[in-house]
N, C-alpha and C positions, 0 to 999 in steps of 0.2 A: 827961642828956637825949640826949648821941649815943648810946651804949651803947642808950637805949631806941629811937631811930630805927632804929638800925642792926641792932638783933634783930629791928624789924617789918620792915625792907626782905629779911633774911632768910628772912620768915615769906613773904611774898608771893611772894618767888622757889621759895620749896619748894613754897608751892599748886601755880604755874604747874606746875611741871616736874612734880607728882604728875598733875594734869590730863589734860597734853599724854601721859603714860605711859598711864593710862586709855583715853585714846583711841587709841593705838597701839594696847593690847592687843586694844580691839575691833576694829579696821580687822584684826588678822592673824587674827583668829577667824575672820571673816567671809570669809578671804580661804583660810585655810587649811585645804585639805578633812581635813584629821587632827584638826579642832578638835571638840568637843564641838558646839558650834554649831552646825556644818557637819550634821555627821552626825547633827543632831536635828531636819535643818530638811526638810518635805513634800516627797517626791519630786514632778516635774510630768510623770512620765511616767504615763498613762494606763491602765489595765489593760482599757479598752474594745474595743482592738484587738487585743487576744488571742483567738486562736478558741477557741470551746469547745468543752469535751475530751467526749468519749463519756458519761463518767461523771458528766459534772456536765448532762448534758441528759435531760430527765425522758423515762422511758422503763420499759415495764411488758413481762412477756412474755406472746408472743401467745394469744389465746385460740381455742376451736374455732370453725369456721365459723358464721357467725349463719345461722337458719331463716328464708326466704323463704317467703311464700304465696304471693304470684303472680307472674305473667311483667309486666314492669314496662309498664305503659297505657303510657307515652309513646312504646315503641317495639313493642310487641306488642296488635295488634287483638281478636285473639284469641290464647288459649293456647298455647306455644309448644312444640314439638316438639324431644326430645332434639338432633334433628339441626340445629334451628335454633335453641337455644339454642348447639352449637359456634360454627355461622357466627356470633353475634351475640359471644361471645367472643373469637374470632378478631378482627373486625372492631375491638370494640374497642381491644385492645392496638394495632393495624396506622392506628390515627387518632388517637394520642396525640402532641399539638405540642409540648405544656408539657412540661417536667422533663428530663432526661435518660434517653438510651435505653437505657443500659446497663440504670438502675435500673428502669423500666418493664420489662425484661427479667426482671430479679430479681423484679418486682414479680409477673410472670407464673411464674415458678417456686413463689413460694410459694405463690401462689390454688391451685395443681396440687396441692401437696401438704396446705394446710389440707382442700381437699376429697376428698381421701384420707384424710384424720386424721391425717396424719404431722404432727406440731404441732412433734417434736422437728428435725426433717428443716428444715421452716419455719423455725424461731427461725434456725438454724444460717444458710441462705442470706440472711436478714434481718440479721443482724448481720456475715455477710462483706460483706454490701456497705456496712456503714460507717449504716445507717440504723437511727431509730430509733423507738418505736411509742408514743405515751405512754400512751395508754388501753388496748393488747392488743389493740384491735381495727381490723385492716385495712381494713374497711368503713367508709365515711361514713355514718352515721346524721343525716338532717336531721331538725329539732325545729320548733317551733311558734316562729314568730318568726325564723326563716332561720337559728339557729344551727344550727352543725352540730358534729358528737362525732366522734371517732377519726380514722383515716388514719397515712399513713406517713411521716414526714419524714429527708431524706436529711442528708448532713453540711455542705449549705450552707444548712439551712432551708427548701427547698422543698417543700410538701404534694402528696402521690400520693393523690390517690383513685379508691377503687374500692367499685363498687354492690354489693349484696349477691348479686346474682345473676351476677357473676363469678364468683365462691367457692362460691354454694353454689345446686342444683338448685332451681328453683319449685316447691311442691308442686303445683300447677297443670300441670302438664305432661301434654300428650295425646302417646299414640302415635302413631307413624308410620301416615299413611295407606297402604290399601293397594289394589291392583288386580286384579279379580278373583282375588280370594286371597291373594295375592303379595303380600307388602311390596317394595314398590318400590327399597330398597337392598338386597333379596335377590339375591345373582347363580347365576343359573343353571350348569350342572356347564362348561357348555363356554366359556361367556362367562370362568370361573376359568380354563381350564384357556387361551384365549385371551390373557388377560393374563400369565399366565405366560409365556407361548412371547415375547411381544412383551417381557418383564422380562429376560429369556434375552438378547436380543437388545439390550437397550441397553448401552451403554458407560459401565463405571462410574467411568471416569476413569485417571488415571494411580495407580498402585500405591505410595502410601508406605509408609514402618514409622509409626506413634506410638507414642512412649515415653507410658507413663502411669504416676503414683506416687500409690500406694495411698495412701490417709490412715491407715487402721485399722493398717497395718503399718511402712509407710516405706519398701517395697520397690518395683522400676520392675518394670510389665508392656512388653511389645513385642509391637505385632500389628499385621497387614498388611491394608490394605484402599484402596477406589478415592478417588480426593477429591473423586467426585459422589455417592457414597454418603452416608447421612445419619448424622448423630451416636447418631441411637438404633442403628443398627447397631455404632457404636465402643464404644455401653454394654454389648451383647449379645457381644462377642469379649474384650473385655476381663474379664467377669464368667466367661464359658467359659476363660479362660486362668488366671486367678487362682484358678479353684475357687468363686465366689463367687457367692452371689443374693442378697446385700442391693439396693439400689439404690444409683445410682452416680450423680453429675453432675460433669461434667469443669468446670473452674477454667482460664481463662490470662487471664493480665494484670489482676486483678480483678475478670474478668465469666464469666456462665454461659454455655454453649454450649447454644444451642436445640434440641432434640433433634431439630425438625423439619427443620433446614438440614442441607443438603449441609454436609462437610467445608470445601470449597473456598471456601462461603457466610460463613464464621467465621472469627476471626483468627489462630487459628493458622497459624504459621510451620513446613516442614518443617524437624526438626530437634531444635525447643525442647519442653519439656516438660511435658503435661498432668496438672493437678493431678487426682487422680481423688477426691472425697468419697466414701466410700462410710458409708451411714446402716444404723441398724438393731446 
């Protein structure tokens, strides 16, 4: 009889101590990030707040300008005239609140050249600026029902839209009126030869050099010119310096330089370096 008590009181003290082992081993699993456990158990970091990359945001390449029939009723009475269709382009880019201005910039770079047909020249400014197109088409197409198709989204999700008669001429379009005979933007031999002498005559700023580098080669041009001068002048000395007539659009800091602005209008810095694209 003690023999038999004294094996059960053994037996019960080896439960405990296998138990109380049991349970240790799980407290250091739990505890210890090298455990199996550990490293099988749901991360609780999010992958929501990750931005997303270029490549994983749907995006199509550009398409050629869409065909317009008329000059748009809500802003034209009548048929619009080449020369008022610029002003109405102009206007628009120069009243844009929403988005970013660099990108409204770009955005006007490629209207320029989809309606040229450089489609390749396009894609190229559209995706340096980090934006991207899901349908190919830069125009907002509204549908029955208020939805709407295409447009440009930049790389914090913002929508750029643009009417079809940015990009592309109304078929609709009347010629310039004109006065006994004379088209009225016709200038006369001396009225020309007036604004020259007055061209002659203005000040085209202080004289820097710009470094510009070539994309097609990787080599630097240097040419000299005023800093009230306009950027389409820095395209035209640079293309004469280089040997070159493709088309060119200068690059700093990730934006496009407007060919219509003065030098001094734009952010270059004397000194720093102008990317020059050259397309074609």
């Amino acid at each position: 009889m003690l023999i038999v008590a004294k094996g059960c009181g053994l037996s019960r003290e080896s439960r405990a101590a296998a138990t109380d082992g049991n349970e240790g081993a799980a407290r250091h699993a739990t505890l210890d990030p090298s455990s199996t456990t550990a490293r099988g158990a749901p991360s609780r970091t999010s992958s929501a707040n990750t931005p997303t990359e270029l490549i994983d945001r749907p995006n199509q390449p550009l398409r050629a300008a869409p065909t317009v029939k008329h000059s748009p009723p809500q802003l034209a009475l009548t048929p619009w005239t080449p020369s008022e269709l610029a002003r109405q382009r102009e206007a628009f880019f120069e009243t844009r609140v929403s988005g970013r201005p660099e990108m409204w910039a770009a955005m006007k770079q490629v209207s320029e050249l989809l309606r040229s047909g450089d489609l390749k020249a396009a894609q190229t400014i559209l995706d340096a600026s980090g934006a991207t197109c899901p349908t190919g088409k830069v125009c907002v197409e509204r549908r029955r029902g208020g939805q709407k198709k295409g447009g440009v989204y930049d790389d914090k999700g913002l929508l750029y839209e643009m009417p079809g008669w940015v990009v592309s001429d109304p078929e609709d379009l009347v010629a310039e009126p004109q006065i006994e005979g004379k088209d009225i933007n016709e200038e006369s031999e001396d009225e020309i030869d007036a604004e020259k002498g007055v061209a002659m005559e203005e000040k085209i700023g202080d004289m820097v050099s710009v470094r510009a580098r070539l994309s097609d080669r990787g080599t630097d041009v240097v040419v000299e010119m005023g800093t009230n001068q306009k950027v389409s002048v820095l395209v035209k000395k640079v293309q004469e310096k280089a040997g070159i007539e493709q088309k060119i659009k200068f690059a700093y800091m990730g934006k496009i330089l407007e060919e219509n602005k003065v030098l001094s209008q734009t952010s270059w810095k004397e000194g720093h370096i102008l990317n020059a694209l050259v397309f074609g």
